[in-house]
N, C-alpha and C positions, 0 to 999 in steps of 0.2 A: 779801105782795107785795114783790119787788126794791126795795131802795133808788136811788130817783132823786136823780141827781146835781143840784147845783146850783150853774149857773154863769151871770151876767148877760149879757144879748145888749143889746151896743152896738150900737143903731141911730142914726145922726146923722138929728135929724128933718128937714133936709135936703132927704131923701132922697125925700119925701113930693112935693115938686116938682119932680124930674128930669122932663125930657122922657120919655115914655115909658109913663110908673110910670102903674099901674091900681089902682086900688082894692079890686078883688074878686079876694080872692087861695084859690083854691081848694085845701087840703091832703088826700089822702088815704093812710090808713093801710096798710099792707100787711097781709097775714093773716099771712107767713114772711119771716124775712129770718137772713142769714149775714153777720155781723163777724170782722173778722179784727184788731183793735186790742180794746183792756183797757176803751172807753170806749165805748160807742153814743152815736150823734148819729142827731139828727132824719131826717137823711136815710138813714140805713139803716132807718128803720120808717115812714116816708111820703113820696110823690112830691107834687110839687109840678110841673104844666107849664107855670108862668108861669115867666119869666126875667126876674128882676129882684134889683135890691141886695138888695130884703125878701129875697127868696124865697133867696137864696143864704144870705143873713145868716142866716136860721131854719133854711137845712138842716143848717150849720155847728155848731148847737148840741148840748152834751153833754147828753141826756138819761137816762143811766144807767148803770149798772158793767156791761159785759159779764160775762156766765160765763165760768169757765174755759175754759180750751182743748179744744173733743170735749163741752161740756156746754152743757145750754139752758135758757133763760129764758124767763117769757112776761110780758110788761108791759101794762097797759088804756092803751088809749088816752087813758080819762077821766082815770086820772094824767097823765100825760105833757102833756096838755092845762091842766091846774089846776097842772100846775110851771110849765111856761113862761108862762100868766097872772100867776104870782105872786112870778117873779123877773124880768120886764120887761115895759115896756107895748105891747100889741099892738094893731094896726084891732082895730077892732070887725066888722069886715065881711069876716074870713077865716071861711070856712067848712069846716067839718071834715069827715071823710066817710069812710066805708072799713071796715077789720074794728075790733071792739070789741077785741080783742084779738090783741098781736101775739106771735108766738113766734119765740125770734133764737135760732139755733143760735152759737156761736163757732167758725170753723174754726182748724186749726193742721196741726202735721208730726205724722200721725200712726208711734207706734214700736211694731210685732209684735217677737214674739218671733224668729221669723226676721233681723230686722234688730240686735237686740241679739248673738245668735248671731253674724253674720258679723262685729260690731265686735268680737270677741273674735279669734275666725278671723285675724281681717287685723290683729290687733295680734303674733299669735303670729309668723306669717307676717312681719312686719317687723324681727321680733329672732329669725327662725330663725338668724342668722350667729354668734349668741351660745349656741345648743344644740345638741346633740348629734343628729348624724343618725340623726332618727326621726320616724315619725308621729306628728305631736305633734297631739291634738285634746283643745278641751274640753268635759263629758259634763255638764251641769247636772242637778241633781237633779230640779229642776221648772221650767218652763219657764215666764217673766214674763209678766204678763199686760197688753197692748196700754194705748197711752198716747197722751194727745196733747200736745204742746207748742207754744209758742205761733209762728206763722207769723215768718221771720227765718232770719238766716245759722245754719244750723245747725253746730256743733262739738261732738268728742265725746273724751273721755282717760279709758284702758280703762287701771288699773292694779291689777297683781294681787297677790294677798296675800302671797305666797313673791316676795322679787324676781328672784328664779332663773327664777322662769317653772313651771318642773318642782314637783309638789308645789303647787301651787296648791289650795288649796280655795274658793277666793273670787275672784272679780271685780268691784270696782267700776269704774261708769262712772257719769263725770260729761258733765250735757250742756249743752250753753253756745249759747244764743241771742242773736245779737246779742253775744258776748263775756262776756254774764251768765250766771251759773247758772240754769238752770229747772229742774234736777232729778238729784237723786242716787240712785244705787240701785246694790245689789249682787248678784249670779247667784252660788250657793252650788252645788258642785258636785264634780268630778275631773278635773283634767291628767294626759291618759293619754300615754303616750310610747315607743310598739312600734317594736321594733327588734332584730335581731339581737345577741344575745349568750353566750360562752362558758359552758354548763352542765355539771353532771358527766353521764357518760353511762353509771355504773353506781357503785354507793354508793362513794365514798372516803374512805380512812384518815386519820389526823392524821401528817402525816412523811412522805407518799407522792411523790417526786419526779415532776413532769408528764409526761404524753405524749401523744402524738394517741389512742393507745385510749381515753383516761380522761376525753374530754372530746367536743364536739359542740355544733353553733351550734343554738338555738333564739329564737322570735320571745316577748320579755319586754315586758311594761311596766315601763320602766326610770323611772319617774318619782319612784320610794320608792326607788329602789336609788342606793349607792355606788359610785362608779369601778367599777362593769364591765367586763369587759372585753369588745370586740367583735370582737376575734382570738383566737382559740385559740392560732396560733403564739406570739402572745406572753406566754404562760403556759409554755409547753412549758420543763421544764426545774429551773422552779420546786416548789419545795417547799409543800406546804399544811403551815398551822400550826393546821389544825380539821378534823373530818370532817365530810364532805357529802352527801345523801343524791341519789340518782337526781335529774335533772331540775333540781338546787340550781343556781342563778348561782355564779360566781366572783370573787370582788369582788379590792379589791387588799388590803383587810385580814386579806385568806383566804392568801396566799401569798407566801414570802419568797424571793430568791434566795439561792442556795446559798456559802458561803464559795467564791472561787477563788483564796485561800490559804492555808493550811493552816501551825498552828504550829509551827517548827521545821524549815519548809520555808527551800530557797535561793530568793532573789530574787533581781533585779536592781531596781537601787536607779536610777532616771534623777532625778540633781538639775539642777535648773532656776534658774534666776539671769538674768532677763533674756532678752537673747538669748544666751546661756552653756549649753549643758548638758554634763554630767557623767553618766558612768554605774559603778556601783557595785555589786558582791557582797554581799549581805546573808543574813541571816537572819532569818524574822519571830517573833518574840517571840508574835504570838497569831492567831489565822484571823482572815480577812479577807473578806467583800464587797465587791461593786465598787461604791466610792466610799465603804467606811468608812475611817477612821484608822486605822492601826496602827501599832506601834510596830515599829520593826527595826533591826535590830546593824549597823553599817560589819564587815565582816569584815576590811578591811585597817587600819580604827581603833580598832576595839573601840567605838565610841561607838556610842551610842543614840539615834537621831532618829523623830522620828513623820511619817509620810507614809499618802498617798492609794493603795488599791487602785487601779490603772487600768487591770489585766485580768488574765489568769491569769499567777502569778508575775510581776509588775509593779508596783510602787512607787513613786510620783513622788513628791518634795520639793521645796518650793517655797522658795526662800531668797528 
């Protein structure tokens, strides 16, 4: 049998002389009843059609711990009748009446999987301005199975296990009723994230400088991949530093730019000082990329300064 609560019913005896007050107070019990608080009271498991201080005062009383939220109880009357006897004194001449037995369902908010699903959705959706343009959806392995929580301002904080977003295999969600916790739980699954990107389009070499033959857009899930790239042209040109086979992504650790200058080449040397510049004959000392360091000769000084690639035959110094 449910544990009945116990709590004392202050009646002011009083109350026995108001104008009004009758004697014979009839209670009866319901067969079903739905709570929506953590507590049952008299009045969700029996009506009372007198209207009086009694009759309020007894409806007001805690007679037992509701169930959880989405679960049911059933209580006897005869308890509930031998509590309130034995935690206050009542007429002798109320008379009881109704089913022997009552069954209280608890309602609440109930959560399907469908609704877990879109708190996922609409959280991706809210930090799409922070990933990469793609269909980004998540594909849960198994799908949660239905919940109730307890009636209240419902809140809910979907945070996922990669904080990237991308790569997630996890989702927890926490759900906050009335600003409390009522329930944690996590959706284990795949952040998929399709989207156009540069592949090779017939097997290539390690050394092979880019070109539009060599390459072609295809739809990837980019959610495990590195810096892709999602233009072709901007590969074009580039050197691979690995070979790739048909259909391979091209990532940026796959491919270097090419030196545009060359050791023992002429430069021009532009030194910069401010709003001051200077332009200078040189020669570079060792090839260059754009935006590596390199070293190069004043040819009208003979001195050795180190400055920035800043494009073909180009050298900037920064004093």
């Amino acid at each position: 049998p449910h544990l009945i609560m116990k709590r004392p019913l202050l009646i002011v005896l009083f109350l026995l002389g108001l104008p009004g007050w009758s004697p014979a107070l009839e209670i009866a019990f319901k067969q079903t009843s739905q709570v929506e608080d953590a507590v049952i009271k008299l009045a969700d498991v029996a009506e009372c059609q007198e209207k009086s201080p009694l009759a309020e005062a007894l409806a007001s009383q805690s007679v037992g711990q509701a169930p959880a939220p989405g679960e049911t109880v059933v209580l006897r009357a005869q308890d509930i009748k031998q509590f309130l006897a034995s935690s206050q004194t009542l007429p002798d001449d109320i008379t009881w009446s109704g089913s022997a037995t009552i069954t209280i369902t608890r309602t609440g908010i109930v959560v399907g999987p469908e609704r877990v699903q879109a708190l996922i959705a609409e959280f991706i959706s809210r930090n799409s301005q922070n990933l990469p343009k793609a269909e980004i959806t998540f594909v849960p392995s198994g799908l949660p199975l239905p919940f109730t929580l307890p009636k209240g301002d419902l809140s809910c904080e979907v945070i996922p296990s990669n904080p990237n977003i991308l790569g997630s295999s996890r989702f927890s969600i926490i759900f906050k009723v009335d600003n409390r916790v009522a329930k944690n739980m996590s959706v284990r699954g795949k952040t998929e994230a399709l989207t156009q990107v540069a592949v090779a389009a017939q097997p290539l070499k390690k050394g092979l400088i880019l070109g539009p033959q060599h390459l072609r857009m295809a739809t990837l899930d980019i959610s495990d991949l590195a810096n892709p790239a999602f233009d072709a042209k901007d590969l074009f040109g580039m050197q691979l530093t690995r070979g790739l086979q048909t259909d391979a992504p091209v990532l940026a650790t796959m491919v270097e730019n090419l030196p545009v200058v060359k050791r023992g080449q002429q430069v021009k040397i532009a030194i910069k000082s401010g709003a001051l510049q200077l332009t200078a004959t040189g020669l570079a000392y060792n090839d260059g990329k754009l935006d590596q360091m390199i070293k190069v000769q004043n040819i009208s000084s003979s001195k050795i300064i180190l400055g920035r690639v800043a494009g073909p035959g180009l050298v900037e110094v920064m004093l």
